[in-house]
N, CA, C and O atoms as a MOPAC input file, in Angstrom:
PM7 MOZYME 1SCF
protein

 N    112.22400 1    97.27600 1   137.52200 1
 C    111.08000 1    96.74300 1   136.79100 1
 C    109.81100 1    97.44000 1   137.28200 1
 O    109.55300 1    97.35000 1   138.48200 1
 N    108.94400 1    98.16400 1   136.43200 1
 C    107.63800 1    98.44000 1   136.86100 1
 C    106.82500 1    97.56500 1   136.65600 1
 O    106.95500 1    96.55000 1   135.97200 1
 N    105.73200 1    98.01400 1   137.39000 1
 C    104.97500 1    97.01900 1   137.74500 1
 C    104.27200 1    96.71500 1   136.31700 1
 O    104.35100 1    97.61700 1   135.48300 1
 N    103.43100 1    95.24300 1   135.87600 1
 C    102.75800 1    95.29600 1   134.54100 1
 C    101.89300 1    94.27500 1   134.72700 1
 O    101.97900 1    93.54200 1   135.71200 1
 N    101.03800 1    94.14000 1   133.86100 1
 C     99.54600 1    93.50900 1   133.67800 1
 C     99.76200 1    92.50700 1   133.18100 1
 O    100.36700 1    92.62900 1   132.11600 1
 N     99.46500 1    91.20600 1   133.56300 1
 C     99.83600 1    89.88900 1   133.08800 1
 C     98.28700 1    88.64400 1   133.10000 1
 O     97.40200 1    88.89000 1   133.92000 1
 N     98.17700 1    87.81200 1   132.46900 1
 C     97.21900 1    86.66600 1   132.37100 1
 C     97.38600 1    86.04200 1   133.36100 1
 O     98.40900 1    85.49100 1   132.95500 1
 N     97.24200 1    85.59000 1   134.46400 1
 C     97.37300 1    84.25800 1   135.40700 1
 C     96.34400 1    83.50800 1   135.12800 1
 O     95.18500 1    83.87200 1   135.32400 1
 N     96.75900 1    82.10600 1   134.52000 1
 C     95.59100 1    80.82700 1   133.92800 1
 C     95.68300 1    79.84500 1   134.99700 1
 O     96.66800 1    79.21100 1   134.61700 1
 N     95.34500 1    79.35000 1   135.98100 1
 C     94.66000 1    78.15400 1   136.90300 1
 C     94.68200 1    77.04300 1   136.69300 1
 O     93.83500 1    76.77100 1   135.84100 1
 N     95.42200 1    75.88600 1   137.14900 1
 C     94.65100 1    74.58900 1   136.13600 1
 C     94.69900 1    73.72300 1   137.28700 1
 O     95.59100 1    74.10600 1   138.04400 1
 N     94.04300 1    72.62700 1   137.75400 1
 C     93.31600 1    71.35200 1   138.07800 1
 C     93.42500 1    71.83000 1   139.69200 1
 O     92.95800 1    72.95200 1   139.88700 1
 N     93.95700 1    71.16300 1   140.84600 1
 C     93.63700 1    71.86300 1   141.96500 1
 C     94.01100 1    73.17900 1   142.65900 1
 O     93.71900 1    73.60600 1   143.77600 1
 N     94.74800 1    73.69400 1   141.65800 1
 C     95.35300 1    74.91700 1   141.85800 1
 C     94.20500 1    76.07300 1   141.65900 1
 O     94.10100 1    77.14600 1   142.25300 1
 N     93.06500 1    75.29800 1   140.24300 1
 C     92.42000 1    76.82000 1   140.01500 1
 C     90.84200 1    76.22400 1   141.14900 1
 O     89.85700 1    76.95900 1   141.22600 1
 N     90.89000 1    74.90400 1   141.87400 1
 C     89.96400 1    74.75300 1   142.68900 1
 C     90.23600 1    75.56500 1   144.37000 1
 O     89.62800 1    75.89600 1   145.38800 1
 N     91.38800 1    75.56800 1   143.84200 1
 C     91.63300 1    76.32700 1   145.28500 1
 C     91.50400 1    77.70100 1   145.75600 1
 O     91.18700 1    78.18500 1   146.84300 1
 N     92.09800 1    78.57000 1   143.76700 1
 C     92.00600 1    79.80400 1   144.21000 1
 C     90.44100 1    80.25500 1   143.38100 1
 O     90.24300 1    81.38100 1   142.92600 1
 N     89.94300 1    79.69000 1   143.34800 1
 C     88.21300 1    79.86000 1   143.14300 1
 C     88.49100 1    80.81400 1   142.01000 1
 O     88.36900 1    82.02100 1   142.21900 1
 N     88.90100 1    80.31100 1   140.68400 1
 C     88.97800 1    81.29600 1   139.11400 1
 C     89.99600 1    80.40900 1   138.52900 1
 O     90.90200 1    79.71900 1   138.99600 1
 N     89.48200 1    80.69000 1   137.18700 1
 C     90.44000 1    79.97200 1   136.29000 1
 C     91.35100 1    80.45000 1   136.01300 1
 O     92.41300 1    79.85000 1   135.84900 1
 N     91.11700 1    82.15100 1   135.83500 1
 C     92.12900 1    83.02800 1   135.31100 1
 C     91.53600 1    84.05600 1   135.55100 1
 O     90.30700 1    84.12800 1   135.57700 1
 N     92.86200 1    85.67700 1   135.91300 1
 C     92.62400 1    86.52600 1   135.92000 1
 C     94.03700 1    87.42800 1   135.58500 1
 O     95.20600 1    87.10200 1   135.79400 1
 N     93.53600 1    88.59000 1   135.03200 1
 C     94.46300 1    89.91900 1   135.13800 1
 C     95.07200 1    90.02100 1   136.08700 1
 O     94.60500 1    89.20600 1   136.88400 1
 N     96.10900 1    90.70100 1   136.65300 1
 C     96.48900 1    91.20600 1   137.97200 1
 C     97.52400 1    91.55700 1   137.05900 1
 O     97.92200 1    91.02900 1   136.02100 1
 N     98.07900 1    93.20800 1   138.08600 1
 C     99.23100 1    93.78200 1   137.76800 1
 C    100.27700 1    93.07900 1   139.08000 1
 O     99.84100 1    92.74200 1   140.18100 1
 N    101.30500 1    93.00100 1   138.76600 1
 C    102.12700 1    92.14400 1   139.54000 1
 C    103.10800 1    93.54000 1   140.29700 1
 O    103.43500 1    94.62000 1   139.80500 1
 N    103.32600 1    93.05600 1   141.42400 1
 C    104.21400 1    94.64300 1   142.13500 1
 C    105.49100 1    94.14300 1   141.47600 1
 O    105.79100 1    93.03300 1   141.03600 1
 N    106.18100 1    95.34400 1   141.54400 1
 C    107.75500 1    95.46300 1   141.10000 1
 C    108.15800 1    94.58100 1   141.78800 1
 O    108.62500 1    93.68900 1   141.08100 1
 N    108.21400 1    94.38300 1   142.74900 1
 C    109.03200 1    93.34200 1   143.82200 1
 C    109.07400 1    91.53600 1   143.25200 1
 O    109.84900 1    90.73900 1   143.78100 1
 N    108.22400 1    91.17500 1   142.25300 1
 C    108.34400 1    90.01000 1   141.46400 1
 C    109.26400 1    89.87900 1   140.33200 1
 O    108.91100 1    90.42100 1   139.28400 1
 N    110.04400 1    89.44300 1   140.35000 1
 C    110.99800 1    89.28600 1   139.42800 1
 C    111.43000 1    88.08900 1   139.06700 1
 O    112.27900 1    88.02200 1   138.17900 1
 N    110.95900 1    86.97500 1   139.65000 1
 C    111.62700 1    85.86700 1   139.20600 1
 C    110.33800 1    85.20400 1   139.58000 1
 O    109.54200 1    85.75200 1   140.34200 1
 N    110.08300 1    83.77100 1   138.93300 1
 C    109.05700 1    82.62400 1   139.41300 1
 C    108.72900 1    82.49000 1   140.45300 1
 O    107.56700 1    82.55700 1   140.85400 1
 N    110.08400 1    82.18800 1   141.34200 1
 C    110.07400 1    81.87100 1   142.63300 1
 C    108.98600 1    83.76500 1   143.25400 1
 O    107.86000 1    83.84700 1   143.74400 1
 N    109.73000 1    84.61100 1   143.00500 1
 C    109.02500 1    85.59500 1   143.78100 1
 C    107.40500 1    85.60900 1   143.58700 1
 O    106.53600 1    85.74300 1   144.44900 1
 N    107.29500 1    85.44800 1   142.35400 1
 C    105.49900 1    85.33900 1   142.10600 1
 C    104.59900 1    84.42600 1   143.10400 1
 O    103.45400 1    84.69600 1   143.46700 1
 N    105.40800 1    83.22500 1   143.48800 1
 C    104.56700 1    82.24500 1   144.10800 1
 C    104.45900 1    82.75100 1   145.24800 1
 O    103.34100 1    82.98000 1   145.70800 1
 N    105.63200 1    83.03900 1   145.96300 1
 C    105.47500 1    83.33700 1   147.12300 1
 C    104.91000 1    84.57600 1   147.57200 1
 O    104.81100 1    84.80200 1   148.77800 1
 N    104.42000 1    85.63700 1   146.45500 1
 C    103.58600 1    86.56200 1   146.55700 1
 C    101.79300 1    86.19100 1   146.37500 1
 O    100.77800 1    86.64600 1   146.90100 1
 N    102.09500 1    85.03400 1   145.25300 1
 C    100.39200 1    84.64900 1   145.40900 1
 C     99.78800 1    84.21800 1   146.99300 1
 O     98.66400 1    84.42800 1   147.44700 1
 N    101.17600 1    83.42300 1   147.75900 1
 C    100.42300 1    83.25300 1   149.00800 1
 C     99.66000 1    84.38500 1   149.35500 1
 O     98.45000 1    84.28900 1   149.55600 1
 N    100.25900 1    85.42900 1   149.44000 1
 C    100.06400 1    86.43200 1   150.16800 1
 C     98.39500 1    87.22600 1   150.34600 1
 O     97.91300 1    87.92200 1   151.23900 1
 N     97.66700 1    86.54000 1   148.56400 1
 C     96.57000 1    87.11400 1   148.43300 1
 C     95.45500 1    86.45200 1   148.58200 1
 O     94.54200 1    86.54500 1   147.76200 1
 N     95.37100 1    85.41800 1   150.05200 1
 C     93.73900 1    85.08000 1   150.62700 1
 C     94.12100 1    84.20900 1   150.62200 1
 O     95.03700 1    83.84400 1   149.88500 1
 N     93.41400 1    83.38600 1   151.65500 1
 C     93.16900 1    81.53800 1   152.11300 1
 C     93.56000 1    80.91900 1   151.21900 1
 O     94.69000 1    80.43900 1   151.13800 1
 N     92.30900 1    80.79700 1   150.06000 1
 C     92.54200 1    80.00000 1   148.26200 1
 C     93.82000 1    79.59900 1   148.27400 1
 O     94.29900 1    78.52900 1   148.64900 1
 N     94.60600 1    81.07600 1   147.58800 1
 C     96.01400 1    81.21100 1   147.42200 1
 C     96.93100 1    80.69500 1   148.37200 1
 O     97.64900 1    79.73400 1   148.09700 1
 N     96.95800 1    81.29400 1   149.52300 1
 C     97.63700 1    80.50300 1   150.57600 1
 C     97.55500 1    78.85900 1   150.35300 1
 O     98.55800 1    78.16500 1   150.18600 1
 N     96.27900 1    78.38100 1   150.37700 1
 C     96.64000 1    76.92400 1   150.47200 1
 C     96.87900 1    76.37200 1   148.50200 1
 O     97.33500 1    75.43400 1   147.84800 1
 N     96.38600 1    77.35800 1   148.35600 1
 C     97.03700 1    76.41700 1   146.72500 1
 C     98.77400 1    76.50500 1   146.34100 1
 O     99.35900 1    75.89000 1   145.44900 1
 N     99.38200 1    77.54200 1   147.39500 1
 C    100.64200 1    78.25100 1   146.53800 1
 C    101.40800 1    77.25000 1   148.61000 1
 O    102.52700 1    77.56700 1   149.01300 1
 N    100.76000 1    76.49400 1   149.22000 1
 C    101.50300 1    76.31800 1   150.19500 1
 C    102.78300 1    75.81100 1   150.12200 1
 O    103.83500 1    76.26600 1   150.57000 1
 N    102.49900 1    74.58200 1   149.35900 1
 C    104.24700 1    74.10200 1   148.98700 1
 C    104.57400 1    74.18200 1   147.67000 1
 O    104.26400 1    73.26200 1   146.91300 1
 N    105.44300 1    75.62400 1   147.09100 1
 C    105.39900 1    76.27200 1   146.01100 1
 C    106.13900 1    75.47600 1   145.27100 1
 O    105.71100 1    75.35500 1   144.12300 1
 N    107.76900 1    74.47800 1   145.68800 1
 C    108.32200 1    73.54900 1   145.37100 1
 C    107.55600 1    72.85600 1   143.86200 1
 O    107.81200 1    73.00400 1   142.66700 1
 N    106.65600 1    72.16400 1   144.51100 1
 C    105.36600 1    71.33400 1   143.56000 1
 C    105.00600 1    72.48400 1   142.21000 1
 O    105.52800 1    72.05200 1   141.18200 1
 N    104.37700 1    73.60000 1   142.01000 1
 C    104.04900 1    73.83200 1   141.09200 1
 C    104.68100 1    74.07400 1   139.93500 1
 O    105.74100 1    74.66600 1   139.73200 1
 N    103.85600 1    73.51200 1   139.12200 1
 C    105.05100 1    74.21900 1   137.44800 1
 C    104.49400 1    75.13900 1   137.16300 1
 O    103.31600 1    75.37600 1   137.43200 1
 N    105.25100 1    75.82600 1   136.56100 1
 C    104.63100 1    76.94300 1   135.83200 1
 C    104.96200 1    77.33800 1   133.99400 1
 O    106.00800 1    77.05500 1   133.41000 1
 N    104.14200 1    77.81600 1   133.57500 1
 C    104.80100 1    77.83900 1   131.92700 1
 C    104.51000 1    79.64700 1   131.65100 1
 O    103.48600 1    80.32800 1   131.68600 1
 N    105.63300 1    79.89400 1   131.43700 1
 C    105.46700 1    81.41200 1   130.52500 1
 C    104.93900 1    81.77800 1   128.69300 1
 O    105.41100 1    81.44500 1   127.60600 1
 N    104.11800 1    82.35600 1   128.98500 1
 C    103.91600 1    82.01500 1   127.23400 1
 C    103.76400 1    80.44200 1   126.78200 1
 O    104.36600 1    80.09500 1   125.76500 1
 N    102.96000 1    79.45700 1   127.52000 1
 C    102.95900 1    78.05500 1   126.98400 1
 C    104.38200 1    77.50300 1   127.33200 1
 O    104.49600 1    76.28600 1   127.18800 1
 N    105.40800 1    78.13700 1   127.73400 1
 C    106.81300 1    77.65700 1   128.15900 1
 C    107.11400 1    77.73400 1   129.35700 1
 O    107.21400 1    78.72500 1   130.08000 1
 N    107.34300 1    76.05000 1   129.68500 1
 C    107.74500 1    75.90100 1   130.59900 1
 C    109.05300 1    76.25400 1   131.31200 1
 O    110.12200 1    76.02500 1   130.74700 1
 N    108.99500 1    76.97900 1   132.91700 1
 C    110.47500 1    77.65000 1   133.04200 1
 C    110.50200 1    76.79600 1   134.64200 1
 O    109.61500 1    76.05000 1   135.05700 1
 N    111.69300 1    77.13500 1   135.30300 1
 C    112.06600 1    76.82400 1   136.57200 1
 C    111.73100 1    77.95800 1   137.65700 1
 O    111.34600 1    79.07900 1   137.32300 1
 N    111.91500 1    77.55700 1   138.98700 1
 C    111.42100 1    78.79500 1   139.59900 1
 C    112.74800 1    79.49000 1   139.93700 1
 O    112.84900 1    80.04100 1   141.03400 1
 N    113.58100 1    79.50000 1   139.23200 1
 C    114.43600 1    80.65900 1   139.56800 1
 C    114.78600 1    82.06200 1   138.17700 1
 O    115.33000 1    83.16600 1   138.17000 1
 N    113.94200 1    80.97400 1   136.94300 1
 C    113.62800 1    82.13200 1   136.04600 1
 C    112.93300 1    83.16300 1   136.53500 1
 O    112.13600 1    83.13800 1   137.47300 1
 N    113.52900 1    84.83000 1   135.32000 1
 C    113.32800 1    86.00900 1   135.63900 1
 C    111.87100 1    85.94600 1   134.59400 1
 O    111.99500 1    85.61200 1   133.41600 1
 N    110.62600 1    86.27600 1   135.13000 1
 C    109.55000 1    86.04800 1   134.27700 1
 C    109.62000 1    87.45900 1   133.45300 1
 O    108.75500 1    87.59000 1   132.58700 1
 N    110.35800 1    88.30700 1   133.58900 1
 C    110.00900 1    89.49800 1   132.22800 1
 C    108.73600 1    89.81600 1   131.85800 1
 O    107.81000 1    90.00000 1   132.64800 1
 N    108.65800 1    89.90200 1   130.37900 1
 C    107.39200 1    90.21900 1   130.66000 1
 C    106.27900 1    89.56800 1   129.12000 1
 O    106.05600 1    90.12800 1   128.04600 1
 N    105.82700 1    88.29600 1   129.61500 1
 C    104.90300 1    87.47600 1   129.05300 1
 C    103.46900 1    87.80300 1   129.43100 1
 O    103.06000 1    87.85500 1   130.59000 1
 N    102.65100 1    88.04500 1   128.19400 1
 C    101.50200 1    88.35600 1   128.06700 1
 C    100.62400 1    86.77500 1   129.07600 1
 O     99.41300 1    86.85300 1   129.28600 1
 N    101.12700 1    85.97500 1   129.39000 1
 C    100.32500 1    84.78500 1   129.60400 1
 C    101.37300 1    84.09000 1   130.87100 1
 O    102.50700 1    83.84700 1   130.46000 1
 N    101.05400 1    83.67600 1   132.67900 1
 C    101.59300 1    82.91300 1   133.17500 1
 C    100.71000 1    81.71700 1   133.68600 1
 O     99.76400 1    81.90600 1   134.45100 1
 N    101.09000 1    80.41200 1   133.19600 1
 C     99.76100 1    79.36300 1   133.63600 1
 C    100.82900 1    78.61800 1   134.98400 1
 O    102.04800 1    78.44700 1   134.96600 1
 N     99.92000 1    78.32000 1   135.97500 1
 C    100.36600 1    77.40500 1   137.05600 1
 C     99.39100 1    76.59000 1   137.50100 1
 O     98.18500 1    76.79800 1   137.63200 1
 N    100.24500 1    75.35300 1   137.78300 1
 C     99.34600 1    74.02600 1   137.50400 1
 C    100.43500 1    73.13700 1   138.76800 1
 O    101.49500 1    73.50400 1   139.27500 1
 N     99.43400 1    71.55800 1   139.00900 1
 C    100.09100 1    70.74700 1   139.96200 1
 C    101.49700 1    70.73200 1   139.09000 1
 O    102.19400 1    71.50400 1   138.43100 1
 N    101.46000 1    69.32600 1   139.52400 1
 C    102.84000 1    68.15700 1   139.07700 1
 C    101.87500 1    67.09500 1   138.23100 1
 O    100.85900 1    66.59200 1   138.71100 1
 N    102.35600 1    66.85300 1   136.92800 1
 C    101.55600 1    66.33400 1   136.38900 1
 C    101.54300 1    64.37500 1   136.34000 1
 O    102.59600 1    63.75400 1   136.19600 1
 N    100.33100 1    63.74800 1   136.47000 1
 C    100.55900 1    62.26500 1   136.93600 1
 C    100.43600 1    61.68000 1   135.63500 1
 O    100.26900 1    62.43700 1   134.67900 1
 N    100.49800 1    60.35700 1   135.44900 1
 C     99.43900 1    59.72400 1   134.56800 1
 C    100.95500 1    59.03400 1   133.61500 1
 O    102.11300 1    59.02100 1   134.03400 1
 N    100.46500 1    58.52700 1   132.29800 1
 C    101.06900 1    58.31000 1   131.10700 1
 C    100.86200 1    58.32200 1   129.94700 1
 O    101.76200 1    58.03800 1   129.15600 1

């Protein structure tokens, strides 16, 4: 997989943590699945670190679709990650 240019969208304490709602980033080859993305966002500053700490918790949706973290994210113009959602 080469590397490619993707949307990352932010939502409620996730995008307070990594200070942006959303941004571009080309993702390294080495991401290939959900699970690998998160544990690469730690990698990029404090924010990230503490928003991506217990990666377990976040959902994530590809293209508005929601996947698990052992899906292969391919390649979707749009990845949003967000808490666990409360309420009713």
């Amino acid at each position: 997989m080469t590397s490619q240019t993707v949307s990352l969208r932010y939502f409620s304490w996730v995008r307070e943590r990594v200070g942006v709602e959303s941004e571009a980033v080309d993702l390294p080859s080495s991401v290939e699945t959900v699970h690998d993305l998160l544990e690469w966002l730690k990698t990029r500053g404090e924010g990230f670190a503490a928003a991506f700490e217990f990666p377990d918790i976040i959902r994530v949706a590809l293209d508005q679709e929601h996947v698990e973290h052992k899906a292969t994210i391919g390649s979707p113009r749009e990845i949003a990650l967000f808490p666990p959602m409360t309420g009713g």
